[in-house]
PQR file of N, CA, C, O and H, with PARSE charges and radii, in Angstrom:
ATOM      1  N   UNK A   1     -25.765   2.288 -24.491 -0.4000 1.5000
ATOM      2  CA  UNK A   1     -26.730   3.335 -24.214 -0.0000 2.0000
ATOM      3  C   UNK A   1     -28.122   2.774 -24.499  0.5500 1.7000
ATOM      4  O   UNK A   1     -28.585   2.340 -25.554 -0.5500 1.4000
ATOM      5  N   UNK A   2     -28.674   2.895 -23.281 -0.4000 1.5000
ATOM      6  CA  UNK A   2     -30.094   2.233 -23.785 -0.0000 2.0000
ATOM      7  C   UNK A   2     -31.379   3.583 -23.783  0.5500 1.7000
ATOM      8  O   UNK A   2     -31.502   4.404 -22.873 -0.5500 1.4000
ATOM      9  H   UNK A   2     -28.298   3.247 -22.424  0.4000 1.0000
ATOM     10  N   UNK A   3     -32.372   3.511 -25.252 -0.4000 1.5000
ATOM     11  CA  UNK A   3     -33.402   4.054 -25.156 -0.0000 2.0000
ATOM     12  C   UNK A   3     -34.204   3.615 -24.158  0.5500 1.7000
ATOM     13  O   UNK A   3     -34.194   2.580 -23.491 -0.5500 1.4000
ATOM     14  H   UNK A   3     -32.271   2.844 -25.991  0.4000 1.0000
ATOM     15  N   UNK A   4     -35.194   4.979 -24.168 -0.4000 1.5000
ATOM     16  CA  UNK A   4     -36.827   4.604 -23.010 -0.0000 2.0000
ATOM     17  C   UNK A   4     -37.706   5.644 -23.639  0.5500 1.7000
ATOM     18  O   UNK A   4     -37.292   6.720 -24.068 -0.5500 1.4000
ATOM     19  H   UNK A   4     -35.202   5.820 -24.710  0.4000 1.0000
ATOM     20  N   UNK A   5     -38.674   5.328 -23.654 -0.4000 1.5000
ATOM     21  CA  UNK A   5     -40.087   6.072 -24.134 -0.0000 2.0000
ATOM     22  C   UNK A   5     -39.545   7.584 -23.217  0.5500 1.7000
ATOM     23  O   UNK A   5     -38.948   7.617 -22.141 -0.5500 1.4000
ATOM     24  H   UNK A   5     -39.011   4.454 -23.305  0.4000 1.0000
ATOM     25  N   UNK A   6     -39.940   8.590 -23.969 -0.4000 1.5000
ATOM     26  CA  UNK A   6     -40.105   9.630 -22.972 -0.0000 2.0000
ATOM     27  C   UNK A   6     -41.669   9.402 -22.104  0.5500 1.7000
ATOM     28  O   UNK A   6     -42.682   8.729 -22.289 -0.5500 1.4000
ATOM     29  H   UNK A   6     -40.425   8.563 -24.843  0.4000 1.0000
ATOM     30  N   UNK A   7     -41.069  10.609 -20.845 -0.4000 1.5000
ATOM     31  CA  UNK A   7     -42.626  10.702 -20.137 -0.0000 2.0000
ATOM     32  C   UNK A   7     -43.660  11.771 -21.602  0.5500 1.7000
ATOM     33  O   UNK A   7     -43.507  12.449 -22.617 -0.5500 1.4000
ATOM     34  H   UNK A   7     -40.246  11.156 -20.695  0.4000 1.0000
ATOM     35  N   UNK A   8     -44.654  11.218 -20.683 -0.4000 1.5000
ATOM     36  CA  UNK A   8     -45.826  11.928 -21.085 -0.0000 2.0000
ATOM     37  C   UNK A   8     -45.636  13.596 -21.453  0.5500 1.7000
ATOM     38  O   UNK A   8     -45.480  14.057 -22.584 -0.5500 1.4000
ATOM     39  H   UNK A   8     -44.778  10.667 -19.858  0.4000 1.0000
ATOM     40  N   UNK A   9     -45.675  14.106 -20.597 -0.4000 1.5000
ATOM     41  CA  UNK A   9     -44.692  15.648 -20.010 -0.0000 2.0000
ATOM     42  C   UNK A   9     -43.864  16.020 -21.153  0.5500 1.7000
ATOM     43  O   UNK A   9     -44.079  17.047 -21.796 -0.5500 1.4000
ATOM     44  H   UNK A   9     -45.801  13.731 -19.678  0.4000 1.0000
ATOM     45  N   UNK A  10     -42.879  15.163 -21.427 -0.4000 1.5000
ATOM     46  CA  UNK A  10     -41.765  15.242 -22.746 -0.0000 2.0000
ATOM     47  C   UNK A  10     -42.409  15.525 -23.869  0.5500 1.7000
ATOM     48  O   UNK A  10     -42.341  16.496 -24.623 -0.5500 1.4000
ATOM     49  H   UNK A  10     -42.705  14.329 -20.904  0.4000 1.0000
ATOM     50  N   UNK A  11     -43.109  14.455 -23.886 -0.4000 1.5000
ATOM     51  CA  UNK A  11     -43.664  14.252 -25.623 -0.0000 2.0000
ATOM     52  C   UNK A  11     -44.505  15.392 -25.820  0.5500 1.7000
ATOM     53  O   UNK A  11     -44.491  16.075 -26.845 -0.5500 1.4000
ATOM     54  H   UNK A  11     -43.164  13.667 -23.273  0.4000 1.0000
ATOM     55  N   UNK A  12     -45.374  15.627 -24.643 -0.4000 1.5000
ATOM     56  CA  UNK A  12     -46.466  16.637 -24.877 -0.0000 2.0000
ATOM     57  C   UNK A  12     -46.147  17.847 -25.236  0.5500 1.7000
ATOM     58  O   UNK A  12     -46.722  18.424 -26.159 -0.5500 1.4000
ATOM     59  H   UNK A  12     -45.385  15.073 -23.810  0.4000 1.0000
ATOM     60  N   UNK A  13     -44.993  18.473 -24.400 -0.4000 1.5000
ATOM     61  CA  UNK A  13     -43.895  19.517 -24.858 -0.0000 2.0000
ATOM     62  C   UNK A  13     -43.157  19.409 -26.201  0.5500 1.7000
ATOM     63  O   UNK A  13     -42.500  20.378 -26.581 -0.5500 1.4000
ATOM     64  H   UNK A  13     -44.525  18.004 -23.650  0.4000 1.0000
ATOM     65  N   UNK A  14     -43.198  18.716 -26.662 -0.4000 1.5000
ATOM     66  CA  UNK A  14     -42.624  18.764 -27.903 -0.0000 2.0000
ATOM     67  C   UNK A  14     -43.836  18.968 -28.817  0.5500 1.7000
ATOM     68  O   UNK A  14     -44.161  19.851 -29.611 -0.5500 1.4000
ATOM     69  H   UNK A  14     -43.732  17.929 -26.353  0.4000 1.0000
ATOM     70  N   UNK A  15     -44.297  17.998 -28.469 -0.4000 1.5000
ATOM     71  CA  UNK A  15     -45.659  17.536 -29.556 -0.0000 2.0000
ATOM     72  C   UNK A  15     -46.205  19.226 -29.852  0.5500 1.7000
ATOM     73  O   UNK A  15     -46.425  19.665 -30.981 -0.5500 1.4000
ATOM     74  H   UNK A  15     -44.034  17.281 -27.824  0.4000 1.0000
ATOM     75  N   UNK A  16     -46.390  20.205 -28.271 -0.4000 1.5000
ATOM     76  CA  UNK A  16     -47.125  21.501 -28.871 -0.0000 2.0000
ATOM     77  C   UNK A  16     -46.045  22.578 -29.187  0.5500 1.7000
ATOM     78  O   UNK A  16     -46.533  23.704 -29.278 -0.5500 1.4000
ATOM     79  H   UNK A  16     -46.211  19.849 -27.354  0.4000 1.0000
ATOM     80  N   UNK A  17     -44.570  22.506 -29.393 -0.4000 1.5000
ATOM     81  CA  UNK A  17     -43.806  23.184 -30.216 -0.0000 2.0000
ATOM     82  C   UNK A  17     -43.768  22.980 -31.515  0.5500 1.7000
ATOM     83  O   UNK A  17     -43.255  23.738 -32.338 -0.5500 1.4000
ATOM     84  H   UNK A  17     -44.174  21.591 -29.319  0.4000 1.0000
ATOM     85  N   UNK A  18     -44.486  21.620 -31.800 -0.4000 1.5000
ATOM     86  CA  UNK A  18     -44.279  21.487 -33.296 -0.0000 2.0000
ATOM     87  C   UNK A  18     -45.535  21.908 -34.138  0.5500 1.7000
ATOM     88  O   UNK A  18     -45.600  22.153 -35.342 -0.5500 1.4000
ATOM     89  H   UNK A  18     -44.904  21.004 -31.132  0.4000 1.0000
ATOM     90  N   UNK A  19     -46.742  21.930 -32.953 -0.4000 1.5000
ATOM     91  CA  UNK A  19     -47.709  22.236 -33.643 -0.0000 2.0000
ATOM     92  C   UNK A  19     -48.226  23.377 -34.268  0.5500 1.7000
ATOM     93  O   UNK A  19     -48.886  23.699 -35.256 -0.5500 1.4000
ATOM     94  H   UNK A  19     -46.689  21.731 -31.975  0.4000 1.0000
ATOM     95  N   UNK A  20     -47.259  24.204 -32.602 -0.4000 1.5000
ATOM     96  CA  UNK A  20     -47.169  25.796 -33.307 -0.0000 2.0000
ATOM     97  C   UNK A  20     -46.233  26.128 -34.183  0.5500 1.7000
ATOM     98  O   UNK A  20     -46.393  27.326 -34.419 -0.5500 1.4000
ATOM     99  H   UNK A  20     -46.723  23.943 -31.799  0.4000 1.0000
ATOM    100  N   UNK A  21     -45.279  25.682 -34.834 -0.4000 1.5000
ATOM    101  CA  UNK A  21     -44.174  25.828 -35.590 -0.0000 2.0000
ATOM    102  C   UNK A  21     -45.730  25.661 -36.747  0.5500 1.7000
ATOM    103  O   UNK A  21     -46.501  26.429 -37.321 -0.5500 1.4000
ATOM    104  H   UNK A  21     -45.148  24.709 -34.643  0.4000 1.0000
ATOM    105  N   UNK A  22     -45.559  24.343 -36.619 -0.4000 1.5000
ATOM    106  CA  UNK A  22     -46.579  24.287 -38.389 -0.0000 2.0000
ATOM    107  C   UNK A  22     -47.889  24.982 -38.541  0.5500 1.7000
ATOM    108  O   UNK A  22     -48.244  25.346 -39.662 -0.5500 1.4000
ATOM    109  H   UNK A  22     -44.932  23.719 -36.153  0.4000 1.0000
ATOM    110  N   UNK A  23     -48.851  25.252 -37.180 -0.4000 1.5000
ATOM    111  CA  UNK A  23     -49.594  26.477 -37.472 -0.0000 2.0000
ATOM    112  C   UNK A  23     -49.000  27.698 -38.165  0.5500 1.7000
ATOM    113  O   UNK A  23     -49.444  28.348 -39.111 -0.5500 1.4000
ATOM    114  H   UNK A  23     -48.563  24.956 -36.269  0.4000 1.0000
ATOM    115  N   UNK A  24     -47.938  27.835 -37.486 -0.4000 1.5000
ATOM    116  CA  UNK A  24     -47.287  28.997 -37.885 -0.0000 2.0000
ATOM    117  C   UNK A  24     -46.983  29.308 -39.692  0.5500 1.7000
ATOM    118  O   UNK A  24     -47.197  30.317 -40.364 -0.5500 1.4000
ATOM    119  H   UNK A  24     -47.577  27.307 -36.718  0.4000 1.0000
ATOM    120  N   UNK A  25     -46.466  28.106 -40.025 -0.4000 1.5000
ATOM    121  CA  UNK A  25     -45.587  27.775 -41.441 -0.0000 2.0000
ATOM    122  C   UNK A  25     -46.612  27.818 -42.039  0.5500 1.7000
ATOM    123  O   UNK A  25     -46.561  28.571 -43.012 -0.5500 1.4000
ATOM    124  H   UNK A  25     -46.292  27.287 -39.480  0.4000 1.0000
ATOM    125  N   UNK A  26     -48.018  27.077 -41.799 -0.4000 1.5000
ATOM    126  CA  UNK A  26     -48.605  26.257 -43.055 -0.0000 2.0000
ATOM    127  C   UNK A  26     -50.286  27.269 -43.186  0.5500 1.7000
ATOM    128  O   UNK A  26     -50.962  27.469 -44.195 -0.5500 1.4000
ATOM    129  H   UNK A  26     -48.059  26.465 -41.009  0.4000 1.0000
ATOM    130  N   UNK A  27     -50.497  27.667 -41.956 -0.4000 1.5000
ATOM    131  CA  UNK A  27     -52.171  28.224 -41.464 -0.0000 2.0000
ATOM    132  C   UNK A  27     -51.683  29.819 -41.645  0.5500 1.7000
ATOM    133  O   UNK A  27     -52.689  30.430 -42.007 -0.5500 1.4000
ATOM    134  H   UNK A  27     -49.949  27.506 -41.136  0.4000 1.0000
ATOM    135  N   UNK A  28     -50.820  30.521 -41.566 -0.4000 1.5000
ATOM    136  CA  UNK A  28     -50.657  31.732 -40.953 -0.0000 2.0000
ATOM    137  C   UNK A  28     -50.627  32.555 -39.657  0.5500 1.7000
ATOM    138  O   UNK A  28     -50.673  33.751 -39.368 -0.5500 1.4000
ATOM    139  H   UNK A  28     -50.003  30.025 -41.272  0.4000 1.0000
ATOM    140  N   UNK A  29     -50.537  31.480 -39.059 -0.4000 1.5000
ATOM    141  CA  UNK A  29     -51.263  31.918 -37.456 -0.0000 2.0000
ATOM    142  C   UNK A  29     -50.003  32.479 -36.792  0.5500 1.7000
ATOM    143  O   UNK A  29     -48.960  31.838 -36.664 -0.5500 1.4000
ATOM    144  H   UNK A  29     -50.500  30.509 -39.294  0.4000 1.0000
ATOM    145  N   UNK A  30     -50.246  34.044 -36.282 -0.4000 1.5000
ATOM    146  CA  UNK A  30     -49.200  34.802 -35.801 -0.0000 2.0000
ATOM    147  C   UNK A  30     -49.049  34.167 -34.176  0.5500 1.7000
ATOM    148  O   UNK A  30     -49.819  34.042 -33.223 -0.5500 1.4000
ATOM    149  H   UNK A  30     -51.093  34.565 -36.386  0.4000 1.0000
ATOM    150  N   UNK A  31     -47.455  33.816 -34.476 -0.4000 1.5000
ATOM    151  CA  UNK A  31     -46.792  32.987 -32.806 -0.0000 2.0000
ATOM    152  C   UNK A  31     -46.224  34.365 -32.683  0.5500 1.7000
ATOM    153  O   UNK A  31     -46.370  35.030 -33.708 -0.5500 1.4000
ATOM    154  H   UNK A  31     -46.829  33.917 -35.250  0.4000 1.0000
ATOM    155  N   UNK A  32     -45.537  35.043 -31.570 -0.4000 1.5000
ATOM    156  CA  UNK A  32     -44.700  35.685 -31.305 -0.0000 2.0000
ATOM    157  C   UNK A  32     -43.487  34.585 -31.343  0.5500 1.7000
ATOM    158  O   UNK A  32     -43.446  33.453 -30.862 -0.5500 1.4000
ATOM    159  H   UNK A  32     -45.418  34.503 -30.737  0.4000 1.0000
ATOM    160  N   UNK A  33     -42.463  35.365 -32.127 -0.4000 1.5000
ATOM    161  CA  UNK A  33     -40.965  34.473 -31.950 -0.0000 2.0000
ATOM    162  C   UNK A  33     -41.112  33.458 -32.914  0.5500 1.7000
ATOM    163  O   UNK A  33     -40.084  32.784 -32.976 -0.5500 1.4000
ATOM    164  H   UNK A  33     -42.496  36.285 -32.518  0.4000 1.0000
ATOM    165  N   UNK A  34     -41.927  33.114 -33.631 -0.4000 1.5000
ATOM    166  CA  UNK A  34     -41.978  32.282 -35.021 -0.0000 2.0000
ATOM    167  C   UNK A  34     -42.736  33.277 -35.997  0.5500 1.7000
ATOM    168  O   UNK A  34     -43.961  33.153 -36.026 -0.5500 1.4000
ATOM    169  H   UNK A  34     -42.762  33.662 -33.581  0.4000 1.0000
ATOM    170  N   UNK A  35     -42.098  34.355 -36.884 -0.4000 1.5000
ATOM    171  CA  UNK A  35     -42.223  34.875 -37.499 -0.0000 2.0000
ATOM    172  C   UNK A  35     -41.334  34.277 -39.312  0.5500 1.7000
ATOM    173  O   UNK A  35     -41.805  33.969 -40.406 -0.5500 1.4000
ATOM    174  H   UNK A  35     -41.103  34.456 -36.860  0.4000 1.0000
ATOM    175  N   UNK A  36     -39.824  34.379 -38.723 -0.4000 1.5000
ATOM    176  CA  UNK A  36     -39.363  34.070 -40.135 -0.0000 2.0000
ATOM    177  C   UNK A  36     -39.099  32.019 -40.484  0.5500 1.7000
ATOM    178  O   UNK A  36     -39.269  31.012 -39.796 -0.5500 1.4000
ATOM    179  H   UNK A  36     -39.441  34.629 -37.834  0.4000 1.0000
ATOM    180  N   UNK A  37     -38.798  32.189 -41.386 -0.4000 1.5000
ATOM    181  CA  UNK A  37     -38.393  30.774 -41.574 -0.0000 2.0000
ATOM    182  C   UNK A  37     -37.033  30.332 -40.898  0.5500 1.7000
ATOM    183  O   UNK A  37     -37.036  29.136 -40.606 -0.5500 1.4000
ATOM    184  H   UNK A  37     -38.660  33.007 -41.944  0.4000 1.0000
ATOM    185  N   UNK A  38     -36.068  30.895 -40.635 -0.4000 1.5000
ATOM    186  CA  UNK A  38     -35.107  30.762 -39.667 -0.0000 2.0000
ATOM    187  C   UNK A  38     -35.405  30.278 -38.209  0.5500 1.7000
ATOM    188  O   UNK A  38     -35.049  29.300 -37.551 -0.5500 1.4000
ATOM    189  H   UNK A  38     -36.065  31.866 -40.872  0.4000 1.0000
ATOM    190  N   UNK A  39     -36.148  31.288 -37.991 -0.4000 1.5000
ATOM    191  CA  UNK A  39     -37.039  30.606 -35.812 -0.0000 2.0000
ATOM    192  C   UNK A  39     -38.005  29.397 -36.403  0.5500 1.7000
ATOM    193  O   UNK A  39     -37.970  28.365 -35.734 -0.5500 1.4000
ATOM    194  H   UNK A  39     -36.437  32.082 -38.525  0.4000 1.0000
ATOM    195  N   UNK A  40     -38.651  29.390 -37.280 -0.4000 1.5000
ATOM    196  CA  UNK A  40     -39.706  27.995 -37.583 -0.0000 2.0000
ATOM    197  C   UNK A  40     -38.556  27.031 -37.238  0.5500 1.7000
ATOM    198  O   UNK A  40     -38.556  26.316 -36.235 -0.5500 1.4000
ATOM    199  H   UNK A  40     -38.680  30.229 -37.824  0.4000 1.0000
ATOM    200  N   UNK A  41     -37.353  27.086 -38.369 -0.4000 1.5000
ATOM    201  CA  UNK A  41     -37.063  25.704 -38.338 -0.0000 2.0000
ATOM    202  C   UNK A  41     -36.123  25.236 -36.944  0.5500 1.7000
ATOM    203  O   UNK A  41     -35.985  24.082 -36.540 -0.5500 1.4000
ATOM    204  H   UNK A  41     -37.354  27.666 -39.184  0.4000 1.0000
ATOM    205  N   UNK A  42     -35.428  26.690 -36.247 -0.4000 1.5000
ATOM    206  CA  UNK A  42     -34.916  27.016 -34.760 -0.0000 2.0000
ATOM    207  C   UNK A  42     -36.156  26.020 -33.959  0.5500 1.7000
ATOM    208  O   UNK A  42     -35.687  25.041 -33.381 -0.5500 1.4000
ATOM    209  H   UNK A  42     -35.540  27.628 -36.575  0.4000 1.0000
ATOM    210  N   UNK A  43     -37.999  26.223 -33.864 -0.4000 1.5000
ATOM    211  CA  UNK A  43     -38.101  25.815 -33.102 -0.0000 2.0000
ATOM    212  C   UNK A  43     -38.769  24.091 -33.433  0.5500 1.7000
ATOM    213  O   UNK A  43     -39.568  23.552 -32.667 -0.5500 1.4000
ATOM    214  H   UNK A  43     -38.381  27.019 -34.334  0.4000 1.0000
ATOM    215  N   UNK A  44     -38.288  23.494 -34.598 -0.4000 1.5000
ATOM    216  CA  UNK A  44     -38.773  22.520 -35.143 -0.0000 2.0000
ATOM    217  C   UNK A  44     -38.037  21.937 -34.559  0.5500 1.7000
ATOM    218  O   UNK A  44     -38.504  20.976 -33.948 -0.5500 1.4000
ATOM    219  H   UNK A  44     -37.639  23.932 -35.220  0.4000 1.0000
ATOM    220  N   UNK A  45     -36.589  22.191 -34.442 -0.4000 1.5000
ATOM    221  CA  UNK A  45     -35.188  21.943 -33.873 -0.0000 2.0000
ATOM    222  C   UNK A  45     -35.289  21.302 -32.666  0.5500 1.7000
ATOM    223  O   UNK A  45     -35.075  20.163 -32.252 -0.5500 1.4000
ATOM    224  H   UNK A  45     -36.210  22.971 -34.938  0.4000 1.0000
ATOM    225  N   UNK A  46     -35.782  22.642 -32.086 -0.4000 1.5000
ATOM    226  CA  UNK A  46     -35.881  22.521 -30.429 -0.0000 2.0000
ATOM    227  C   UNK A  46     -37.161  21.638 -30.046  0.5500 1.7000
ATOM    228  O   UNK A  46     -37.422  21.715 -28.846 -0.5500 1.4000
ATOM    229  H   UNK A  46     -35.956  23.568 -32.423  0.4000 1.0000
ATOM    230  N   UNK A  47     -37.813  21.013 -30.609 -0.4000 1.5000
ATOM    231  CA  UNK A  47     -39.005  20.288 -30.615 -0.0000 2.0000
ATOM    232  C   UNK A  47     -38.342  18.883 -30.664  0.5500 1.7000
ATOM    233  O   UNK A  47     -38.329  18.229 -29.621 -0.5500 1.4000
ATOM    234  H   UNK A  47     -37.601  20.950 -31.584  0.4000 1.0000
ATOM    235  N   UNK A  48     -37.790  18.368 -31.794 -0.4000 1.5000
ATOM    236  CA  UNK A  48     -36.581  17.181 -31.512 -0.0000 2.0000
ATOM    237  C   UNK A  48     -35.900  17.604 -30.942  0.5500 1.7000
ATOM    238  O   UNK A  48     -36.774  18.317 -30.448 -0.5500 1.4000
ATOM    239  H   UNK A  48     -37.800  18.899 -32.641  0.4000 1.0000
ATOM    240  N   UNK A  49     -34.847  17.981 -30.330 -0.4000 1.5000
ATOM    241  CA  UNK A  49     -34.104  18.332 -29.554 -0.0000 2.0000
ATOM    242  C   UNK A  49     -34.232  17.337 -27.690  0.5500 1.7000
ATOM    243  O   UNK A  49     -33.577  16.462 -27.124 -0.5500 1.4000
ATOM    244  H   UNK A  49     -34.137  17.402 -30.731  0.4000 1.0000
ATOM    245  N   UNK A  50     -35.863  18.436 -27.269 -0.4000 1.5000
ATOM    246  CA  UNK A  50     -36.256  17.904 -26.751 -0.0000 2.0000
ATOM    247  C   UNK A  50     -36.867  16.016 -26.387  0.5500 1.7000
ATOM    248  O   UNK A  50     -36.999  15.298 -25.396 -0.5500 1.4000
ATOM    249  H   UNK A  50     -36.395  19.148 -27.729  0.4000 1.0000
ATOM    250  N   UNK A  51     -37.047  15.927 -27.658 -0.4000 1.5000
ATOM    251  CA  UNK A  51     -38.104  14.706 -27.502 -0.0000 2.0000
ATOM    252  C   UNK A  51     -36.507  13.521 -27.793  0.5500 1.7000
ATOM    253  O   UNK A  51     -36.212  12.463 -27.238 -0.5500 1.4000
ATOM    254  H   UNK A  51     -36.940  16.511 -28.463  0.4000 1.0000
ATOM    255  N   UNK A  52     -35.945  14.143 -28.650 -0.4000 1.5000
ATOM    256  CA  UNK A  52     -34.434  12.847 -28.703 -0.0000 2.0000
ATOM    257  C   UNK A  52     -33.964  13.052 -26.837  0.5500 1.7000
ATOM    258  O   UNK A  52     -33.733  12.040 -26.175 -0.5500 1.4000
ATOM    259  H   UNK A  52     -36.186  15.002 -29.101  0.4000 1.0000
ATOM    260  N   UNK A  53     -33.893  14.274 -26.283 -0.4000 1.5000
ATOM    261  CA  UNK A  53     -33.137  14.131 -24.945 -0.0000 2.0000
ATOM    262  C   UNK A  53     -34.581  13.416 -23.769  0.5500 1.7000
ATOM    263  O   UNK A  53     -34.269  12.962 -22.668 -0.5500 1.4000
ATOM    264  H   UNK A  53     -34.081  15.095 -26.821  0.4000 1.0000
ATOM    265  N   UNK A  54     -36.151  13.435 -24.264 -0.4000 1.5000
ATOM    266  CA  UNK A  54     -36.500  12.541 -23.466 -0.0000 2.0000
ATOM    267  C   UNK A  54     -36.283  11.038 -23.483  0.5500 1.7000
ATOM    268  O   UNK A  54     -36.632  10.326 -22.542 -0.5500 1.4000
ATOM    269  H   UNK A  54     -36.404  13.804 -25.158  0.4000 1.0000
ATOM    270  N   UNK A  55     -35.533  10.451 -24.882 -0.4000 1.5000
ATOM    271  CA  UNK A  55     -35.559   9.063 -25.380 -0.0000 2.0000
ATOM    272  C   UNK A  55     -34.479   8.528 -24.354  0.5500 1.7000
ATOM    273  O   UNK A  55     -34.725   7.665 -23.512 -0.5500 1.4000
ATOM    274  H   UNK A  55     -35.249  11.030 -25.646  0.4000 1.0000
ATOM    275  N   UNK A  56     -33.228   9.157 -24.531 -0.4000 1.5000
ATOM    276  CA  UNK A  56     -32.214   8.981 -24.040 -0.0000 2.0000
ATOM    277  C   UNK A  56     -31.824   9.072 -22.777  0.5500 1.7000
ATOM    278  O   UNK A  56     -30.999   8.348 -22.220 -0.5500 1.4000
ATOM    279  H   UNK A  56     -33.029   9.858 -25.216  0.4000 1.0000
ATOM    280  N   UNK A  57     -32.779  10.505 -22.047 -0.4000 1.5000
ATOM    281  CA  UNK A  57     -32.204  10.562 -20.263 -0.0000 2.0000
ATOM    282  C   UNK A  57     -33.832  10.143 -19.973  0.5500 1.7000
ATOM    283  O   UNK A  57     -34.826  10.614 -20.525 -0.5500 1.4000
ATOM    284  H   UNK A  57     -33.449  11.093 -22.500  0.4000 1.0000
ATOM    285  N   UNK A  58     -33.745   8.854 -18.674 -0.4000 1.5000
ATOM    286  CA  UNK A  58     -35.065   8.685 -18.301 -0.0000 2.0000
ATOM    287  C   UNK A  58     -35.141   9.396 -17.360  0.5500 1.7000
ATOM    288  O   UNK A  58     -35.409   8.580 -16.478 -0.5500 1.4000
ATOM    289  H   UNK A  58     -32.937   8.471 -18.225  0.4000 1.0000
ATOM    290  N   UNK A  59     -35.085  10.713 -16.713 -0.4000 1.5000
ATOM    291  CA  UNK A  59     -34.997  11.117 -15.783 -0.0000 2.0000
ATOM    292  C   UNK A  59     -36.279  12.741 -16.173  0.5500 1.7000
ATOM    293  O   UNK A  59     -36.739  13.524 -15.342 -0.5500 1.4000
ATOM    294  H   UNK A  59     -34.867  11.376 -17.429  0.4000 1.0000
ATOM    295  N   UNK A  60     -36.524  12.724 -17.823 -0.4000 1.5000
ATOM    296  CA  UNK A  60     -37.045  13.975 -18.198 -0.0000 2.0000
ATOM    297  C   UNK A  60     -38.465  13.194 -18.453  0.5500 1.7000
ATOM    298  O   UNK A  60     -39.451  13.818 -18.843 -0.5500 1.4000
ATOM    299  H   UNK A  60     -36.150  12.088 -18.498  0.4000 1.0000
TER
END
């Protein structure tokens, strides 16, 4: 199985789920749908999630 950089597109999508996760956690800043600590770490998740499935499929 070979890695590849994700696209641009990938990373960037991740990059601003995580940013609002930690606005969310660390600033107070009301997200809809990141309210408790359960969805924070749901969308910290889904932030790797994403960015491991751009490493792996070069097609995202």
């Amino acid at each position: 199985m070979g890695l590849s950089a994700p696209s641009l597109l990938t990373f960037l999508l991740s990059f601003v789920i995580m940013l609002s996760v930690l606005f969310a956690k660390f600033f107070g800043a009301t997200i809809p749908g990141l309210t408790g600590d359960t969805t924070q770490f749901a969308g910290l998740l889904v932030a790797y999630v994403i960015l491991t499935l751009g490493c792996l499929i070069r097609s995202l």
